[in-house]
C-alpha positions as CSV (number, residue, x, y, z in Angstrom):
1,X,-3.9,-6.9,108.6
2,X,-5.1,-6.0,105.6
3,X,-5.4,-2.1,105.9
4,X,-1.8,-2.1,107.3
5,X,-1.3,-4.2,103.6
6,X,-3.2,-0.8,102.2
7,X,-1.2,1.9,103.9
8,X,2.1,-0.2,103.1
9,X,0.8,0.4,99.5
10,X,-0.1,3.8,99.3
11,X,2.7,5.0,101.2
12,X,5.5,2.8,98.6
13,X,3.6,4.9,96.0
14,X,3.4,7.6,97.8
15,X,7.0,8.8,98.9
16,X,8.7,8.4,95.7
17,X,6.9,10.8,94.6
18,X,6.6,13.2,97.2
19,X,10.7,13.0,96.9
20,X,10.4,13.8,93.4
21,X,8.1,17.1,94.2
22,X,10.8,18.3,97.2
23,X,13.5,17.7,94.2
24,X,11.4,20.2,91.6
25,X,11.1,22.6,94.2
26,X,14.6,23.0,95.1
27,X,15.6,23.6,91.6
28,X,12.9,25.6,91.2
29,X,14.5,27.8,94.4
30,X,17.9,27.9,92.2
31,X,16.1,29.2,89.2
32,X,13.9,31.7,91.3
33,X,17.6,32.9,92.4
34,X,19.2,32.7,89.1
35,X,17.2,35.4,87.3
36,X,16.6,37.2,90.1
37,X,20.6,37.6,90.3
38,X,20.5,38.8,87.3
39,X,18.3,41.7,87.9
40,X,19.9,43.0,90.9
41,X,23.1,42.2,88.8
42,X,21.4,44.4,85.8
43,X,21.2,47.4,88.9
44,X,24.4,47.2,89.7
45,X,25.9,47.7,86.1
46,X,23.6,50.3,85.6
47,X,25.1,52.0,88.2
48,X,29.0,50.8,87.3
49,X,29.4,49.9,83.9
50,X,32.8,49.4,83.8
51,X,32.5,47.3,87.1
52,X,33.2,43.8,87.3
53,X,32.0,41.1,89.8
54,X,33.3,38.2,91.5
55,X,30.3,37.8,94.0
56,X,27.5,38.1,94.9
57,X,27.8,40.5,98.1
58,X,27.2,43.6,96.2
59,X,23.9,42.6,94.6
60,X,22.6,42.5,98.5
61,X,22.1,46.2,98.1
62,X,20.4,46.0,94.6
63,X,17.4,43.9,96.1
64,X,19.1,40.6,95.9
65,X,17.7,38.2,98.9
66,X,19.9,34.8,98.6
67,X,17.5,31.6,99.0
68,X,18.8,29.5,102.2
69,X,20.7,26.5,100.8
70,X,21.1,27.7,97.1
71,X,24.7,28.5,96.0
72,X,25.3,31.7,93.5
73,X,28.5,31.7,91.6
74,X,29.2,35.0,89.5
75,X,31.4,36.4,88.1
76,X,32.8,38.9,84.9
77,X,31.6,42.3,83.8
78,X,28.0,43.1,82.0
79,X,29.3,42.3,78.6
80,X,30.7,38.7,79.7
81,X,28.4,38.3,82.8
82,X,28.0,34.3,83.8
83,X,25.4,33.4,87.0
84,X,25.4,29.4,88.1
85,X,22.9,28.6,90.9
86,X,22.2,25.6,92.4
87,X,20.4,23.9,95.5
88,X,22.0,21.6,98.0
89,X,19.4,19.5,97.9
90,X,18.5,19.7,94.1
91,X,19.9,17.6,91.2
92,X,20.0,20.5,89.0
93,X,22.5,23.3,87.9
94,X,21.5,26.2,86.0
95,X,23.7,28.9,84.4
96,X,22.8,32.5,82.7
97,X,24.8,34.3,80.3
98,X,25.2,38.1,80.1
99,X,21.8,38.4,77.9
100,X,19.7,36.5,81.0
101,X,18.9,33.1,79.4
102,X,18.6,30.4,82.1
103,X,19.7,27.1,80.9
């Protein structure tokens, strides 16, 4: 009885935290996506400078490799370029602006 008390306590301290780590690493994925985005985004201005985008389909064949279950929204042109990622899963969105800051 007593090491079922034990296990009842280590595992109530346990999964919280183990939630918290899957969390992290979820957004983590949407950040890992986010600037990688906006490299193969980078490419593909190089390439059209006057282009604009409205998804993400053309950055396939810069490199770009989406993350299962992470969501990239882009759109504008290289002057006005704006990237949101996020996870299904995660708690977190992140954005970049034309320059490549990740917020």
């Amino acid at each position: 009885m007593i090491v079922i008390a034990i296990i009842g306590i280590l595992a109530a301290i346990a999964v919280p935290n183990y939630v918290a780590y899957r969390k992290r690493a979820y957004n983590t994925n949407a950040v890992q996506d986010a600037k990688n985005s906006f490299t193969a985004s980078q490419a593909y201005f190089n390439d059209y400078p006057a282009a604009s985008l409205s998804n993400i389909t053309p950055l396939y064949s810069y490199g770009f490799k989406q993350t299962s279950n992470i969501t990239v929204l882009i759109s504008g042109s290289q002057s006005a370029l704006q990237i949101r990622t996020y996870h299904s899963s995660g708690d977190k969105t992140y954005t970049v602006n034309s320059e490549g800051a990740v917020d």
